[in-house]
N, C-alpha and C positions, 0 to 999 in steps of 0.2 A: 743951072746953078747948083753948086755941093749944096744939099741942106746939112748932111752930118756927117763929119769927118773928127778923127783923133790928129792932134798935130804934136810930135813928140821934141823933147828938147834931149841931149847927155852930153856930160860934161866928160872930155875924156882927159888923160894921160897925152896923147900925141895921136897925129894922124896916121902910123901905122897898125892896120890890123894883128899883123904879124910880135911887135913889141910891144902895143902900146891896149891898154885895158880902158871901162866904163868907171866912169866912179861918182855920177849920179846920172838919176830916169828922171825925167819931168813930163808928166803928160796931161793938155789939157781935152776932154770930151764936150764938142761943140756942136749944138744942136740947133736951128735955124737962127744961128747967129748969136747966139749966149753959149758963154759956159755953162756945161751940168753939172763935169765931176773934173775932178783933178787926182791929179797922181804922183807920189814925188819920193823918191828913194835914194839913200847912198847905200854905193856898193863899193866893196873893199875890193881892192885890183889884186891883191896877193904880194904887192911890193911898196916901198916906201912909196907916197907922193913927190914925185919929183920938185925941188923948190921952184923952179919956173913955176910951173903951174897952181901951186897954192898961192904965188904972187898976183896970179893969172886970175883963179877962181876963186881963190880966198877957202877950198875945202885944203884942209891939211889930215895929218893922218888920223891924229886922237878922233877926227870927224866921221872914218871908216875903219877905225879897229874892229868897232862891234859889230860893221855892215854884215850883210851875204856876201860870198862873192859873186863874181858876175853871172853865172850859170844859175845860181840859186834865186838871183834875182831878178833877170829877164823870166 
């Protein structure tokens, strides 16, 4: 059995690597079977939020003006 593993969540733009950017990290740190620490960040993709997807995630853009972008934030 895993005792400690990180399981990550990100909200993206679209399933292309090529078009499509991060624009938030969630991370939870779990140690034999409890959370320890969490992790959670928006990241600015460098283009508008598409409206699909703030419909989708509910992050819109005012949510990632002041982010990092994705390089700064990974």
């Amino acid at each position: 059995m895993i005792r400690d593993y990180v399981a990550l969540d990100l909200e993206m733009t679209g399933l292309s690597p090529r078009k499509d950017a991060i624009l938030e990290i969630g991370a939870v740190k779990v140690r034999d079977m409890e959370v320890t620490e969490t992790y959670t960040a928006m990241v600015n993709p460098g283009f508008p939020v598409p409206e699909h997807v703030t419909e989708l995630t509910g992050i819109t853009d005012e949510m990632v003006k002041d982010a990092p972008l994705e390089k700064e934030a990974l």
